[in-house]
C-alpha positions as CSV (number, residue, x, y, z in Angstrom):
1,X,-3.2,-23.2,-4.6
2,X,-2.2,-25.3,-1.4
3,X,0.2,-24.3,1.7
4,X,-0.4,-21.5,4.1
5,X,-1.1,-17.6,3.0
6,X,1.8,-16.3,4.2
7,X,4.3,-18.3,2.4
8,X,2.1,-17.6,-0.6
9,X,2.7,-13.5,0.1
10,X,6.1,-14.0,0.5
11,X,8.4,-12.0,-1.9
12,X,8.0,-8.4,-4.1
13,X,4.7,-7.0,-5.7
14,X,4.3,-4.5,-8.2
15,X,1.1,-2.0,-8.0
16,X,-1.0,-2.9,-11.0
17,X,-4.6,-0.2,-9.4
18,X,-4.9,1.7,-6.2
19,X,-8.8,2.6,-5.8
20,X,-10.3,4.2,-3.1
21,X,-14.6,4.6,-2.1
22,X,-16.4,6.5,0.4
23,X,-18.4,3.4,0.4
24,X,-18.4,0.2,-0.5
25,X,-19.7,0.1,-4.0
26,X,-19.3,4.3,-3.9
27,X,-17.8,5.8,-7.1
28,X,-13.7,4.9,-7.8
29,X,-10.7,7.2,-6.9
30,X,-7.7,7.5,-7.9
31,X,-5.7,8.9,-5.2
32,X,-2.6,8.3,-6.8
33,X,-3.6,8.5,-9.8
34,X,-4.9,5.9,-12.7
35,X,-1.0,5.1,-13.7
36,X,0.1,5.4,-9.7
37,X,3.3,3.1,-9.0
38,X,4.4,1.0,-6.2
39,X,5.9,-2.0,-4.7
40,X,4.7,-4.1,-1.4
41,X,7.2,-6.2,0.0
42,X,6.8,-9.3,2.3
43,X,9.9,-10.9,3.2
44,X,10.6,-14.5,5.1
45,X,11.6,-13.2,8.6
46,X,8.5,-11.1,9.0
47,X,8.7,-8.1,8.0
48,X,6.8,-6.0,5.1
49,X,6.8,-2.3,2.9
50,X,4.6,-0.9,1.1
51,X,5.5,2.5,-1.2
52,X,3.4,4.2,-3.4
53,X,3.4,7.1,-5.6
54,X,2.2,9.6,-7.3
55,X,4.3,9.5,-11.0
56,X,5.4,13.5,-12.6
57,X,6.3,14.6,-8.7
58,X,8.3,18.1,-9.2
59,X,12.0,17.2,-8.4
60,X,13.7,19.0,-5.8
61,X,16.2,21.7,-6.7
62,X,18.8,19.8,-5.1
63,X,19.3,15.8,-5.3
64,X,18.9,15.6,-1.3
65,X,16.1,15.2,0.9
66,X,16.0,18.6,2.2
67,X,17.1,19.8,-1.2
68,X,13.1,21.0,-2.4
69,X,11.4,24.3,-1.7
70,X,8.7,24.1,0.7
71,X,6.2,23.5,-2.0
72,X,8.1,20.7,-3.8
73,X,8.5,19.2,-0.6
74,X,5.0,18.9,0.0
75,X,3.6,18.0,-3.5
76,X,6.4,15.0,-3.1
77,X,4.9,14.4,0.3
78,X,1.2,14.7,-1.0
79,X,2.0,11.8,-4.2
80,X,3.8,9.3,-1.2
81,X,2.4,6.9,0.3
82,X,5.2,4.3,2.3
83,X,5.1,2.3,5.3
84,X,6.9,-0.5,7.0
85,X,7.3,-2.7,9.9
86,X,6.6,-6.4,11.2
87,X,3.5,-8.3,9.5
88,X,1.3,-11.2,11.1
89,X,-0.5,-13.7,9.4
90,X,-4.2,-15.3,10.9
91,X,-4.0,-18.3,8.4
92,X,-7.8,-19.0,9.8
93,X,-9.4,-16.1,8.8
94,X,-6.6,-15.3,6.1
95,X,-6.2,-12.1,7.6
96,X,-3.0,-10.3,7.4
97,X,-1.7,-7.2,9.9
98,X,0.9,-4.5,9.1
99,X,2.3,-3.8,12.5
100,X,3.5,0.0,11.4
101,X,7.1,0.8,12.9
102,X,8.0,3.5,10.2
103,X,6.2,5.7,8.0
104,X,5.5,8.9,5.9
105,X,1.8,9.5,7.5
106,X,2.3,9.9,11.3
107,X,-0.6,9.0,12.3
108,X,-0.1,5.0,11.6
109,X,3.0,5.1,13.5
110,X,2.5,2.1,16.1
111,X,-0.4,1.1,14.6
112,X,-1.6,-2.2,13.0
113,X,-3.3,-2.2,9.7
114,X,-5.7,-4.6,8.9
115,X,-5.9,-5.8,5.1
116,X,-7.6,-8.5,3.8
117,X,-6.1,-10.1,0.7
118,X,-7.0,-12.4,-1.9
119,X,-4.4,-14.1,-4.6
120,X,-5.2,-14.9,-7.7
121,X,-2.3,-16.9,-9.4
122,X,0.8,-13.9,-9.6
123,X,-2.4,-11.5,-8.6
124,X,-2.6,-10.4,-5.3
125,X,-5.7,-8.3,-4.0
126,X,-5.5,-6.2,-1.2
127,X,-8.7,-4.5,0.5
128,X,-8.9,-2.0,3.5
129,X,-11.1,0.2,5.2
130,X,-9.9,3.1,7.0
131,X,-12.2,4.7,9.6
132,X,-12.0,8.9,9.4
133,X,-12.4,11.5,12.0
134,X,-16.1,12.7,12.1
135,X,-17.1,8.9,11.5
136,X,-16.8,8.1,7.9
137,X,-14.7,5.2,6.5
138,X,-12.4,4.8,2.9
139,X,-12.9,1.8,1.5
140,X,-9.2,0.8,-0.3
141,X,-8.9,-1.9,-3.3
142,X,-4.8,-2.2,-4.2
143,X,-4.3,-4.8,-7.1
144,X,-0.1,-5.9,-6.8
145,X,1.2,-8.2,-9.7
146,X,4.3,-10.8,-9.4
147,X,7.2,-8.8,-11.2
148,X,7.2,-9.6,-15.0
149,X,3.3,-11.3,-13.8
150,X,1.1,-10.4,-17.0
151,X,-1.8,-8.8,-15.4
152,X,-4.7,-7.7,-17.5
């Protein structure tokens, strides 16, 4: 495929596989599960979102977001994973940098998060690493499909 990466990204993704490692070739996770469901979304003027989940989440007693029990809130909590902001392209290194502005883990609020992605046709690969407190790293693999893409 010709024309610049970013243009290429450009549009929705479904989650086909979310894996995670404690090293590199280190044994798969599922932290979201095998079946775990999502959508990444980068769209012309810059921006991105990324939400995953956790499917079978308890629902909250009440249709509302403070409508759950303290435990349903936090096993809804615990299956989420979502994120959004700005998004920056290095077309030389094919880099791409999610500039965080909003999202469900505090801790990457402000932050940029590096992923490095390849595309395959309507398959896009996205890989991570994720440095830990205490010094250890999570190496992340997220497979996202075109919409209607068949993905094998």
């Amino acid at each position: 495929m010709t024309g610049a990466l970013r243009d290429k990204i450009i549009g929705a993704w479904e989650l086909v596989s979310y894996i995670e490692r404690d090293s590199p070739d280190g044994p798969a996770r599922y932290p979201h599960g095998e079946d775990a469901q999502g959508l990444i979304m980068y769209t012309p003027d810059g921006y991105m979102s990324a939400q995953i989940m956790t499917p079978g989440r308890p629902a909250y007693d009440q249709p509302i977001a403070r409508g759950g029990t303290t435990e349903q809130a936090a096993a809804a909590a615990l299956g989420y994973l979502a994120y959004s902001g700005p998004f920056t392209v290095d077309e030389s290194t094919g880099v791409v940098d999610h500039h965080v502005a909003v999202s469900l883990l505090p801790n990457w609020l402000g932050s940029v998060q590096v992923r490095y992605p390849e595309l395959d046709g309507d398959r896009l690969t996205i890989s991570s690493t994720t440095p830990l407190a205490g010094g250890g790293k999570v190496w992340s693999t997220l497979v996202w499909a075109r919409p209607g893409a068949q993905v094998a």
